[in-house]
C-alpha positions as CSV (number, residue, x, y, z in Angstrom):
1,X,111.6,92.8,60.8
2,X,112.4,91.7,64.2
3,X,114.5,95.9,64.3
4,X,111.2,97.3,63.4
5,X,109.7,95.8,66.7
6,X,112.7,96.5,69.0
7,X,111.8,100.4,67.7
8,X,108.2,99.9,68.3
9,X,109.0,98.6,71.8
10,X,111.1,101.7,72.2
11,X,109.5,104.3,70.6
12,X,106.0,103.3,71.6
13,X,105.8,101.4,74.5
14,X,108.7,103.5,75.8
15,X,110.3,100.0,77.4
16,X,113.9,100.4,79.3
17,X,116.8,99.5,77.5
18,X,117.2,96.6,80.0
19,X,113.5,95.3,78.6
20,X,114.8,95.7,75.2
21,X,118.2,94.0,75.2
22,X,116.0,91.1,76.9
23,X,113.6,91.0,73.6
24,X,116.4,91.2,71.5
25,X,118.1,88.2,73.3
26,X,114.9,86.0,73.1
27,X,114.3,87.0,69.5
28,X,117.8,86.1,68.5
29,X,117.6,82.7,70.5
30,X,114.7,82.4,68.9
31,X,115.6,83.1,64.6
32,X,118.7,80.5,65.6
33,X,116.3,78.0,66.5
34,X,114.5,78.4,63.0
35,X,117.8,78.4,61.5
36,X,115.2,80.4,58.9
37,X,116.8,81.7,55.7
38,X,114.8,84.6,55.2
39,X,112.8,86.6,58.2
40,X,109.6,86.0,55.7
41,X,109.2,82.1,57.2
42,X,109.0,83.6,60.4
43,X,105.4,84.5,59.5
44,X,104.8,81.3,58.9
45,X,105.7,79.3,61.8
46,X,103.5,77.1,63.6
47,X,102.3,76.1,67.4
48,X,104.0,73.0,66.5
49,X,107.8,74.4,66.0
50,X,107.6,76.9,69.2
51,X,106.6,73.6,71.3
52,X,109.7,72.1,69.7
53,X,111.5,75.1,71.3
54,X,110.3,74.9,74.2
55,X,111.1,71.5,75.2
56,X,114.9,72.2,73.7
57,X,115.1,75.2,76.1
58,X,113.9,72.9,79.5
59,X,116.0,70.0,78.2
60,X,119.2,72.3,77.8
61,X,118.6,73.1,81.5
62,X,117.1,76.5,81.0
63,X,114.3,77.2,84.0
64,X,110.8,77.4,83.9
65,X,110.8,81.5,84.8
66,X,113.5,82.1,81.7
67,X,111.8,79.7,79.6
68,X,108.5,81.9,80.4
69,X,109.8,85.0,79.9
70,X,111.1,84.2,76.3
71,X,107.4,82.5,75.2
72,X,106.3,86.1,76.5
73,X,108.8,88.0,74.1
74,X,107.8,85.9,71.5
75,X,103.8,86.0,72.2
76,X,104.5,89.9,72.3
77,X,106.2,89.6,68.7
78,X,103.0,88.1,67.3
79,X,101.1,90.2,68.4
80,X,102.7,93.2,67.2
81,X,102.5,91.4,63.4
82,X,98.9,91.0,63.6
83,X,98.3,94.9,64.6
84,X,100.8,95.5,61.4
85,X,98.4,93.3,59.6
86,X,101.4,91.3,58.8
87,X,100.2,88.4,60.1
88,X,96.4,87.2,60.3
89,X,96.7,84.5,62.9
90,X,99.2,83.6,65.8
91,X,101.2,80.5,66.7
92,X,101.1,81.6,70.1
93,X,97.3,81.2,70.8
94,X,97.8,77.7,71.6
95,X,101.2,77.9,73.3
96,X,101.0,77.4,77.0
97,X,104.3,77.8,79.5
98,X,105.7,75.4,82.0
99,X,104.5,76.1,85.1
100,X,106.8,79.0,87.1
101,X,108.7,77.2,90.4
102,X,107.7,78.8,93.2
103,X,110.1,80.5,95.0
104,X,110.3,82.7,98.1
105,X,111.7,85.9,97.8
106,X,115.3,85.9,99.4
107,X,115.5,88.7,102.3
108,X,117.8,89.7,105.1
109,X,116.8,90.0,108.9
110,X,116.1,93.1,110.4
111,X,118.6,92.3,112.9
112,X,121.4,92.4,109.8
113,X,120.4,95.6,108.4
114,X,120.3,97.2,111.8
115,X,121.9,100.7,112.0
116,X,124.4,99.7,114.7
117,X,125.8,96.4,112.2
118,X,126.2,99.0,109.3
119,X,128.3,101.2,111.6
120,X,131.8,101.4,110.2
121,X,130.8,100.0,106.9
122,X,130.9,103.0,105.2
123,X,134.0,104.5,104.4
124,X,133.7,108.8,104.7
125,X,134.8,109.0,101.2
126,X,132.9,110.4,98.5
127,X,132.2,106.7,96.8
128,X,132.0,105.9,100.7
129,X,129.2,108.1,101.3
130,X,127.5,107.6,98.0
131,X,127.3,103.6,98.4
132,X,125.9,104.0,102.2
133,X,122.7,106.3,100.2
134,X,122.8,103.7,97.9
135,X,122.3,100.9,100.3
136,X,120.0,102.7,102.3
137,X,117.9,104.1,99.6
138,X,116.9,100.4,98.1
139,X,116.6,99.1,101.7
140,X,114.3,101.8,102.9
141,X,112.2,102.1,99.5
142,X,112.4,98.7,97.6
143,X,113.5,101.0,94.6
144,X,115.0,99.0,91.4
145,X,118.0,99.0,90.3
146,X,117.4,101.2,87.0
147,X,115.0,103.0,89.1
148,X,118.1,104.2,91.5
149,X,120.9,104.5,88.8
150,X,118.5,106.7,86.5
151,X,117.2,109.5,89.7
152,X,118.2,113.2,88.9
153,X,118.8,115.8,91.3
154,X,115.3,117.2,91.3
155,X,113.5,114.0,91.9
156,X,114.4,114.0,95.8
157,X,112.3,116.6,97.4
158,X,113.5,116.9,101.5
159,X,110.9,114.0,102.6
160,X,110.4,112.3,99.0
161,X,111.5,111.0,95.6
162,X,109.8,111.0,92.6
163,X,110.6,107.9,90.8
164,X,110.0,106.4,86.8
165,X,109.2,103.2,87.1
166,X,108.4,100.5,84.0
167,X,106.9,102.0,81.1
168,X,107.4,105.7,83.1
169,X,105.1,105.4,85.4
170,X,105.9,107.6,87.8
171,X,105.3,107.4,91.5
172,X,106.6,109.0,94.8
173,X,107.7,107.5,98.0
174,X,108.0,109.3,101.3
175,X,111.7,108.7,103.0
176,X,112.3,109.3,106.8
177,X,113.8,112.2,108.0
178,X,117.3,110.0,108.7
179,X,117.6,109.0,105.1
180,X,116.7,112.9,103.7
181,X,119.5,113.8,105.9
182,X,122.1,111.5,104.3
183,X,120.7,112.7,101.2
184,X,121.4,116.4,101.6
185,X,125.2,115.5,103.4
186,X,125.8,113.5,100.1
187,X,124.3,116.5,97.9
188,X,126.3,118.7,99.8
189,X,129.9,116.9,99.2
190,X,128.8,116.1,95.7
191,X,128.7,120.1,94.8
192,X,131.7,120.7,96.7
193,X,133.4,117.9,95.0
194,X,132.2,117.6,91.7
195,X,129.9,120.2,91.0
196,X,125.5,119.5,89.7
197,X,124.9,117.0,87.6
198,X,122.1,116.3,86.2
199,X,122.0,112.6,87.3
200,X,122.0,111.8,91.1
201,X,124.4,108.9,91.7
202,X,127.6,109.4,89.6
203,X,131.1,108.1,89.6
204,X,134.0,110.6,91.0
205,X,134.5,112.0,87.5
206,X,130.9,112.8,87.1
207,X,129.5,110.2,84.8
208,X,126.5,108.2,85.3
209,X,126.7,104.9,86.8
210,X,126.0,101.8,85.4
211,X,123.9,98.5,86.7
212,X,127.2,96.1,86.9
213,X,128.9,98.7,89.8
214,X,125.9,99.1,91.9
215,X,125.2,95.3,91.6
216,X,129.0,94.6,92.9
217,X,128.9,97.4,95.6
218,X,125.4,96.1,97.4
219,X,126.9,92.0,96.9
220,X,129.9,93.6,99.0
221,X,128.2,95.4,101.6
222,X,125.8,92.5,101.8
223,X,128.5,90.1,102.1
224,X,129.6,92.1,104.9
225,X,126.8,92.2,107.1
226,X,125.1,88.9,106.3
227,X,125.4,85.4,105.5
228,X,123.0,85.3,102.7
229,X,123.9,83.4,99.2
230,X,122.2,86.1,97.1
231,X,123.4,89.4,97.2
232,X,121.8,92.0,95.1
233,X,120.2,95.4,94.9
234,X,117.2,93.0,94.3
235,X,117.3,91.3,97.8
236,X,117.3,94.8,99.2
237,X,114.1,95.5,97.5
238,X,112.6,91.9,98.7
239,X,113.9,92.9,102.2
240,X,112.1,96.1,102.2
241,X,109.2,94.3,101.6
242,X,109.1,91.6,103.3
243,X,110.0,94.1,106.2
244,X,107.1,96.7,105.7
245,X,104.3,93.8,105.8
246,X,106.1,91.6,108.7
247,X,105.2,95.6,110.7
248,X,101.5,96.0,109.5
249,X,102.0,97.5,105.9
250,X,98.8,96.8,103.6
251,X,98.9,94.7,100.4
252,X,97.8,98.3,98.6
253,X,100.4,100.3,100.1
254,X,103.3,97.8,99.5
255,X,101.6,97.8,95.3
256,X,102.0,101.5,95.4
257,X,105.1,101.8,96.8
258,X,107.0,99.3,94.8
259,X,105.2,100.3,91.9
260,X,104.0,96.9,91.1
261,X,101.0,96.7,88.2
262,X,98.6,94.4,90.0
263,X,99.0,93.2,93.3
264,X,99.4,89.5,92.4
265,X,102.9,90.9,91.8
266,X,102.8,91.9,95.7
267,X,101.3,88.6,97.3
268,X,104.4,86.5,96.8
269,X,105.6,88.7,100.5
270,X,102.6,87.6,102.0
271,X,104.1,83.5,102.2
272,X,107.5,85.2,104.0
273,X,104.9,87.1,106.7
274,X,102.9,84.1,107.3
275,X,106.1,82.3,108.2
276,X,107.5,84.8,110.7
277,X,103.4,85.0,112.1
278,X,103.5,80.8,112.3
279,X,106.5,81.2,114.6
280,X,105.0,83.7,116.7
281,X,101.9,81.9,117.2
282,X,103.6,78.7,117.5
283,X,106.0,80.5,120.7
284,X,102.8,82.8,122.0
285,X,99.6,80.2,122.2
286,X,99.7,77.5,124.8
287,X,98.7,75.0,122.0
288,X,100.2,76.4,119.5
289,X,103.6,74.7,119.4
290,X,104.3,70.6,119.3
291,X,104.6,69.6,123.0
């Protein structure tokens, strides 16, 4: 039963493969819990033996956001029996999470990510030239990782890109005029060197790439220009953020732009802006700072 959802998640709600390795992960975690002979008792569970679960998960160490995240697979699940009319009821209407740690987003300073630091990073390379778009594409757009590794050709457009986002929802970003320019240089050595493919960022022999190199290239370049813990294609797109609103973007324009659902989703930047305007105040006002 559980395949029969994975290819309604696919096929339907058109989820990445990223999203659907996740479900499958939490579904799996979830049948060895049961320890269920047959997927039939699965129908029958109760609120009583997905608490049980859940307090094995947070005593085994497991944290409150991964704990969260498989109660949401799982609450998904259900719900997908009851529109098959498999089940009439759900377990999960009286299943409530642990309560998500707050966290800041993790960003660089401007100062790291300023063009003169990144000079000489870059090798002139193809891969050299390539990784530099890279960087500078999830710095300067906040795009995702699958977002980046999955752009064709035709979705840059001289001062744009046209991007897929969860559940293909598409939406375009403007780029400056510096970062069209490395795009068309690295466009321009691609053909020459490897010829049009149909996917934009590729390996020298033409394939695709894949999520594990483009994490391990950005935790490099990252570990060469700053002294962060965290290094990801993810702190790129919590830098770009945190960057935008810290110079006078809107809450709506940052939504739109990171193609975030809601804007709750967006807010979490706001805490990382009211920092940096704390200190300024705290410097600037004549009362503003402990004497």
């Amino acid at each position: 039963m559980f395949e029969k959802f994975i290819d309604y998640l696919r096929f339907e709600k058109r989820f990445s493969e990223h999203t659907l390795t996740a479900y499958q992960n939490d579904l799996k975690q979830f049948a060895e819990f049961l320890d269920f002979k047959s997927e039939t008792e699965a129908y029958e569970i109760k609120s009583s033996t997905i608490r049980s679960w859940i307090v094995q998960m947070i005593d085994s160490g497991l944290k409150n956001k991964s704990v969260n995240r498989k109660i949401a697979s799982l609450r998904t699940y259900y719900r997908w029996l009851r529109k098959e009319g498999i089940n009439s009821t759900s377990p999960m209407q009286k299943i409530q999470g642990p309560k998500n740690e707050k966290r800041l987003p993790v960003f660089a300073k401007e100062s790291d990510l300023a063009s003169e630091k990144l000079d000489g990073v870059f090798t002139s390379t193809f891969e050299g030239i390539r990784d530099e778009l890279m960087f500078e594409l999830f710095y300067q757009t906040g795009i995702r990782l699958n977002e980046l590794i999955e752009l064709k050709e035709k979705d840059f457009n001289h001062n744009q890109i046209r991007v897929l986002g969860k559940r293909n929802k598409e939406r375009i970003i403007p780029i400056s005029q510096t970062l069209s320019n490395k795009f068309q240089s690295y466009l321009n050595l691609k053909h020459k060197q490897i010829g049009e493919t149909s996917h934009l960022f590729v390996l020298p022999n033409g394939n695709k790439l894949y999520s594990v190199l483009v994490y391990r290239k950005i935790n490099y370049y990252l570990g060469l220009t700053t002294s962060l813990d965290k290094k990801s294609p993810h702190v790129l797109r919590h830098t770009f953020a945190t960057h935008m609103l810290n110079n006078g973007s809107g809450l709506e324009t940052l939504k739109d732009l990171l193609g975030h659902a809601n804007l709750s989703a967006t807010q979490i930047y706001t805490h990382n802006s009211f920092a940096k305007l704390n200190a300024i105040y705290s410097q600037a006002h004549p009362r503003g700072h402990n004497k």
